[in-house]
N, C-alpha and C positions, 0 to 999 in steps of 0.2 A: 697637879692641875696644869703646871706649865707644859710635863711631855705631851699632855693628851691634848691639848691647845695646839703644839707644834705638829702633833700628829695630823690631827684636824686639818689645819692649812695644807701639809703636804700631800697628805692621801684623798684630797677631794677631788683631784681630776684620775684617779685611779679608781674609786667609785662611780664615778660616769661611765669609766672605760669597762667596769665590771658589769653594769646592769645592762650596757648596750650589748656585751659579750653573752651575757644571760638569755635575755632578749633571743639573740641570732641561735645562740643553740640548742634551744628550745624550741624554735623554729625549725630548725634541719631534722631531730629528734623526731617531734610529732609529725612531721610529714614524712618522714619514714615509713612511722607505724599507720596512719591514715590514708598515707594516697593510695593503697589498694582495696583499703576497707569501706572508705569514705571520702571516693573520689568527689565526689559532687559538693563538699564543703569545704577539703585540702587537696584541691589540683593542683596549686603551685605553691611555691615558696612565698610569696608574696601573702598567699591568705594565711599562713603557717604564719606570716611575719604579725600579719592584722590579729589573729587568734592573741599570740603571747602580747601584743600591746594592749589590747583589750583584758583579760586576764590580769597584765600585773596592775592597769590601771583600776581594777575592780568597778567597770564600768555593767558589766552583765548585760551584754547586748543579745547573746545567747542566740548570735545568727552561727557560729560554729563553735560544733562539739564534738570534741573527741568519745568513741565508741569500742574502740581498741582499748583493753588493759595495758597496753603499754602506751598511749596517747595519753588516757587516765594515769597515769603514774608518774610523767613526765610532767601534766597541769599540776596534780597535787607538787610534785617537786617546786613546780615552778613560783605556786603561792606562798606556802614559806619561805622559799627563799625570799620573796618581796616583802613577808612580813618582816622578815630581819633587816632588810636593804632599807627599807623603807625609816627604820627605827634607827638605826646607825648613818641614815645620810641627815634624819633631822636633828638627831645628838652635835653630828658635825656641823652644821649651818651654825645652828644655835653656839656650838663653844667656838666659832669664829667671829660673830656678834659679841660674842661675851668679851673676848680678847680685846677686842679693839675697844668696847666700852671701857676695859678695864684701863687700856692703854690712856684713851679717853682723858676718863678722871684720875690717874696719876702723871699726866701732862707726859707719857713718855710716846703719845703721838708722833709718827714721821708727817708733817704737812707740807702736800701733795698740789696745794694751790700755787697760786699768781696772780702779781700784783697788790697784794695785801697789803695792808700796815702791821709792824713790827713795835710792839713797847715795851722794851725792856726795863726789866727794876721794876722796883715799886715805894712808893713814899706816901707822905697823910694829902698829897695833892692830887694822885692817881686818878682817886675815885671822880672828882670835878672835873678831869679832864674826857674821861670816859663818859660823862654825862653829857657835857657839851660836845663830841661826836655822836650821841644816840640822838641828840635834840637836833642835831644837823641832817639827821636822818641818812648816814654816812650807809652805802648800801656795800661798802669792800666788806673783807672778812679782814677778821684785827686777830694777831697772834701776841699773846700776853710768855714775856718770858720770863720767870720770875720763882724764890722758892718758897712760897707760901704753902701752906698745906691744903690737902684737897678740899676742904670743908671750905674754906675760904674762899675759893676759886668757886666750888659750885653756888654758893651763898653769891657770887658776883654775878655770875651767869643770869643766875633768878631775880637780881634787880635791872641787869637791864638786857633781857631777854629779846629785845627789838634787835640788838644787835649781832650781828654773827662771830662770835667770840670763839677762840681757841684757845689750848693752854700749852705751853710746854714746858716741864717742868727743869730746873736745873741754872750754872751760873754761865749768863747770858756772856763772859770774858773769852768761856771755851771755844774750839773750832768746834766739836763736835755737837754743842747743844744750839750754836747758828743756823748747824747744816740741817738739824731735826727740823727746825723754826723755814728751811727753802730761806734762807736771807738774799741767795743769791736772783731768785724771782720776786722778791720781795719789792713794792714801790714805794717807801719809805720807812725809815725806823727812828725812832723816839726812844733816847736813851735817858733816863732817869736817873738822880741822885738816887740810890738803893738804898732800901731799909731792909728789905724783905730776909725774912731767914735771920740767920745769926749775922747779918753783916753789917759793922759797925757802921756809925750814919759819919764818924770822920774817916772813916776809907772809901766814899760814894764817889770824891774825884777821882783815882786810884783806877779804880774799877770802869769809871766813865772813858777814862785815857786809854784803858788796855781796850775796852769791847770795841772802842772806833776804830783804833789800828789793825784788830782782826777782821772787823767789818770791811772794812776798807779794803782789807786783803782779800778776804772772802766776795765781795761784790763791790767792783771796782764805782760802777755806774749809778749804785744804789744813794737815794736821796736821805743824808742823818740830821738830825736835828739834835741837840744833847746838853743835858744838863747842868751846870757847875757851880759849887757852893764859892768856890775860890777862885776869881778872877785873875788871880797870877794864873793858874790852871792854863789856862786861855789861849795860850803859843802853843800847846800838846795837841789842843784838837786843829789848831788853824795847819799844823803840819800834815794830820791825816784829811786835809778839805773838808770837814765838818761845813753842813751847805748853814746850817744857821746853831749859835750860840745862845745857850738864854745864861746868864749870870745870875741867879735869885736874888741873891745879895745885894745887887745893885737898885735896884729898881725900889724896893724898901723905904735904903734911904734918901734917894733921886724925889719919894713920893711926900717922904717927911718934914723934907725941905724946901716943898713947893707947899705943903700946906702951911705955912711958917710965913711964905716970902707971897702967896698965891691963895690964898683960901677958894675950895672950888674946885682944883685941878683935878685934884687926888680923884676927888667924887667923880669928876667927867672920866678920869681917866679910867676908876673901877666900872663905871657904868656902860661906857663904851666896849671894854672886853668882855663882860659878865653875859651870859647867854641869856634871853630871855625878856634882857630890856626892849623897850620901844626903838632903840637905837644902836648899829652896832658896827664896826667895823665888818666889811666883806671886802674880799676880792673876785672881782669880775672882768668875763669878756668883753673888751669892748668891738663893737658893729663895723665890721670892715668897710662902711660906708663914711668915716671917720679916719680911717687912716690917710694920714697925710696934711689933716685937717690942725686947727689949730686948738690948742687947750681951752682958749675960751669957748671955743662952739661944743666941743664935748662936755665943757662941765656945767654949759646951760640944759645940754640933750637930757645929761644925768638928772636934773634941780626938774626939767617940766615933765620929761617921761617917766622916773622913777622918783622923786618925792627923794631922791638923795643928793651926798653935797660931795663932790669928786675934789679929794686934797691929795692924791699923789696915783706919780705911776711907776709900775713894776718891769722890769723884766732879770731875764736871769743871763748873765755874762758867759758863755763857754768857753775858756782858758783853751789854751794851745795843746794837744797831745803831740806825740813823736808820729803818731801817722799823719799829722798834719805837715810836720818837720820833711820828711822823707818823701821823695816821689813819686811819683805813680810810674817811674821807668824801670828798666832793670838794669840800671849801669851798678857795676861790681860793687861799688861802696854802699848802695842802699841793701841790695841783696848782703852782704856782709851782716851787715847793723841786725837786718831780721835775721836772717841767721842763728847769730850769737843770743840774740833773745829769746828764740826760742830752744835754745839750748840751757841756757839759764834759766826758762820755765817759770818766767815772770811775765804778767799781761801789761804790760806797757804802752803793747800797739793800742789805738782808741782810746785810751786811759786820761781824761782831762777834763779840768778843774771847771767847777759852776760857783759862780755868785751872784748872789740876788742884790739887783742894783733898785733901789727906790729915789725916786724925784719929788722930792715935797712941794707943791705947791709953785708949778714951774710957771716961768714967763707966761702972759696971757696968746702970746703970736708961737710959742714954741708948738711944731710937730706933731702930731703922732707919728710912731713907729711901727709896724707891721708886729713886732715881736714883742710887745710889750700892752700891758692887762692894767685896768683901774681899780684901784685903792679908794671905797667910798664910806662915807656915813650912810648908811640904810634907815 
């Protein structure tokens, strides 16, 4: 099945080249035998060309017919051969659809897209997070990289079917199953504590530390976000720029000890992220007719035009790269610097760091900023 698949994909632009050959010589052929018999139907090559496209198309237009035995001999040749063509170019269509289905649903897909989201791993939290993207009505395509078995993956697909879902199969640590996944076109990734497959759930940091340093290698620019059971953990991704950290662990008991000290919080604080509720954290544009303006006038615009309550603002920090460092001239020593870097065949040049800065609940007279987006209760 695989040679005749790999046949398929090769030999399909050499079946075009064969039937258009067919085609043409059939045409030279019958106007041989017809242009002195039956001038008046094959004068030129052109109607010789119209005859055999009519003919193999089995259209039976029956405005030209060959009258010659050897014109007749030439059309008979010509319609088996198109019955065979015709049955060998749809075998091939068809085992090139098949292939790629198969590819498909065994996640050994090459995907070909951009700007996607990327989630690797998988845990018993997955499925919740995929539902609150479908309820978001998130229209990118999401590439799941993870090693479940195919039954499982197509059982995901069929719950939430609104979304455009990919699979790639294999361990999300390697360079070569990133590069399947296009990580490097990719506009963010979501790396999960792993369960999926035989991988122990106490080697989920392990796995979480190696996939961001490859990532990072692999797509210098790309946005991670990643998972970790152990807060020590924590110094490993902050060295590969991990743009956000969640610690599970933390938040548990942050949540246990407010309802203790706080009865209340916990419930605001589940009901606030829980998709669905009447009220929810978002982040939003704010109207450039506000820039410059001050916090209190923005978070009255939020309270009377949207029925929400504006408690913090966002933006994201761009850290210093080396092409910022170095000039824009060409005196020897910067020329030098690139040089040697790309000699060493490391992306350094543009290579630099983001973090996501938030302002809780800033002075009433503080600013907006041009580059910085609203954190509201909806």
């Amino acid at each position: 099945m695989r040679r005749w698949l790999l046949f398929s994909r090769e030999k399909l632009p050499q079946l075009v080249m064969t039937l258009i050959s067919a085609i043409l010589l059939s045409a030279v052929f019958v106007l041989l035998f017809e242009r002195s018999a039956n001038k008046d139907e094959f004068g030129n090559l052109f109607d010789a060309i119209w005859w055999a496209i009519v003919t193999t198309a089995t259209v039976g237009y029956g405005d030209k017919t060959p009258i010659t035995l050897g014109g007749r001999l030439v059309g008979i040749t010509l319609i088996f051969f198109w019955i065979g063509f015709i049955s060998l170019f749809t075998a091939t269509i068809a085992s090139v659809l098949v292939e790629r289905k198969i590819k498909e649903g065994k996640g050994l897909e090459v995907i070909k897209s951009k700007g996607h989201l990327i989630i690797c791993g998988w845990n018993f939290n997955t499925g919740k997070m995929i539902t609150e993207l479908e309820n978001r009505s998130q229209e990118e395509e999401i590439v799941l990289i993870n090693e479940l078995g195919e039954e499982e993956i197509q059982n995901l697909r069929y719950q939430h079917n609104k979304l455009n879902l990919k699979f790639v199969w294999g361990n999300f640590t390697q360079d070569s199953v990133l590069r399947r996944a296009n990580v490097k076109d990719a506009h963010s990734v979501i790396i999960l504590a792993d369960t999926s497959g035989q991988n122990p759930y106490e080697k989920a940091d392990e796995r979480t530390i190696i996939a961001t340093h490859t990532i990072r290698y692999l797509a210098p620019k790309v946005r991670i976000s990643a998972e970790l059971l152990d807060s020590q953990n924590e110094q490993h991704l902050k060295r590969a720029q991990v743009d956000d950290i969640i610690v599970s662990s933390e938040y548990g008991g942050f949540l246990l000890a407010k309802s203790a000290l706080s009865p209340g919080i916990p419930q605001l604080v589940k009901d606030l992220i829980t998709s669905g509720k009447e009220s929810e954290f978002e982040r939003v544009k704010i109207p450039d007719k506000f820039i410059g303006r001050s916090f209190r006038e923005l978070s009255e615009y939020f309270r009377e035009q949207h029925k929400s309550i504006l408690i913090a603002l966002v933006y994201e920090e761009k850290g210093i790269g080396l092409e910022d460092i170095l000039s824009d001239d060409t005196s020897s020593i910067d020329l030098f610097i690139k040089e040697r870097l790309k000699v060493a065949q490391k992306d350094y040049l543009g290579k630099t760091s983001r973090r996501v800065q938030v302002k809780i609940n800033p002075a009433d007279d503080y600013q907006i900023k041009p580059e910085e987006e609203a954190i509201v209760i909806s």
